[in-house]
C-alpha positions as CSV (number, residue, x, y, z in Angstrom):
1,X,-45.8,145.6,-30.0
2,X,-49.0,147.0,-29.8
3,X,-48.2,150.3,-31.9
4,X,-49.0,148.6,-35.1
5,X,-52.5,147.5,-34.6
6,X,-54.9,149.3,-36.3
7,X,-58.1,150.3,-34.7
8,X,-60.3,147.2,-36.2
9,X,-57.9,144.9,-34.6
10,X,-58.0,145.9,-31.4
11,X,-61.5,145.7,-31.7
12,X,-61.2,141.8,-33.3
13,X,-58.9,141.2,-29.9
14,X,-61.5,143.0,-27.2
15,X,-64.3,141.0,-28.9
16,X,-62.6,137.8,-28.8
17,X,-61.7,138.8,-25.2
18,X,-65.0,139.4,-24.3
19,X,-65.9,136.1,-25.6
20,X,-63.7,134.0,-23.7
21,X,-65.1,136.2,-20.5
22,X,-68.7,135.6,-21.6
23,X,-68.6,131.8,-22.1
24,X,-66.4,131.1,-18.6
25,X,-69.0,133.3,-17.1
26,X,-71.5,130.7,-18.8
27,X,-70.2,127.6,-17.9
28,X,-69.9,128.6,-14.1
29,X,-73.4,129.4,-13.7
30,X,-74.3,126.3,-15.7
31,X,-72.2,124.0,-12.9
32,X,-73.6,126.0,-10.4
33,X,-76.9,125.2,-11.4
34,X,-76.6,121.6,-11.9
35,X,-74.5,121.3,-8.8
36,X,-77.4,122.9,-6.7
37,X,-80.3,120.9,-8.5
38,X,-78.5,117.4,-7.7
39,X,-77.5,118.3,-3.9
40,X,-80.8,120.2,-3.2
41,X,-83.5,117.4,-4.3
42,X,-82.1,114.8,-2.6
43,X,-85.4,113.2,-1.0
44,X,-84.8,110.2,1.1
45,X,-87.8,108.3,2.5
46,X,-88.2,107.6,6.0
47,X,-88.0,103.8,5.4
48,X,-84.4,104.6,4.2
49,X,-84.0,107.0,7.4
50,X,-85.2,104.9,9.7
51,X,-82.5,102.2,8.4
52,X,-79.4,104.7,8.2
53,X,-80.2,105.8,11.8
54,X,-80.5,101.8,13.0
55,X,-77.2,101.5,11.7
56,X,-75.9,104.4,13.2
57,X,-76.8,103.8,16.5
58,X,-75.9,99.6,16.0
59,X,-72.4,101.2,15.1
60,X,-72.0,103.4,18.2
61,X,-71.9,106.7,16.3
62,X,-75.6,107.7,17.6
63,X,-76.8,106.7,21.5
64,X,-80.0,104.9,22.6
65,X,-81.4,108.1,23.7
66,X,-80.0,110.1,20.3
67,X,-81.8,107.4,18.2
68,X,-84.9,107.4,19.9
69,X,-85.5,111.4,19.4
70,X,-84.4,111.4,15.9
71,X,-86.4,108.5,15.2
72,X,-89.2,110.3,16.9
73,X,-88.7,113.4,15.0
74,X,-88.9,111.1,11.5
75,X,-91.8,109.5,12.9
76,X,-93.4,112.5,13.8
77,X,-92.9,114.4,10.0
78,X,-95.0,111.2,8.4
């Protein structure tokens, strides 16, 4: 299958091969990228803390004492 190819096609094929390789390469690091710059900005101000963790603990998922220390500890980063 292979035995007829000349020399300029097989170098057509690797280059085309290499291009595919290249541009995968490329779009993972670009959703890489983009997936770390959305996840690792995410600032939240305390005001919308504060609120989550009220509702947490109104809900039952955090304690009196567990709310208390983590609303310390936001308190305590202003």
């Amino acid at each position: 299958m292979f035995a007829n190819l000349s020399g300029w096609h097989i170098v057509i094929i690797a280059a085309i091969l290499l291009a595919f390789l290249v541009a995968a390469i490329v779009v993972v690091v670009v959703v890489l990228v983009a997936r770390s710059r959305t996840t690792g900005n995410a600032v939240v101000d305390p005001a919308t803390q504060l609120e989550r963790l009220t509702e947490l603990r109104d809900s039952g998922v955090l304690t009196s004492e567990e709310y208390e220390r983590k609303r310390a500890a936001l308190v305590k980063r202003l």
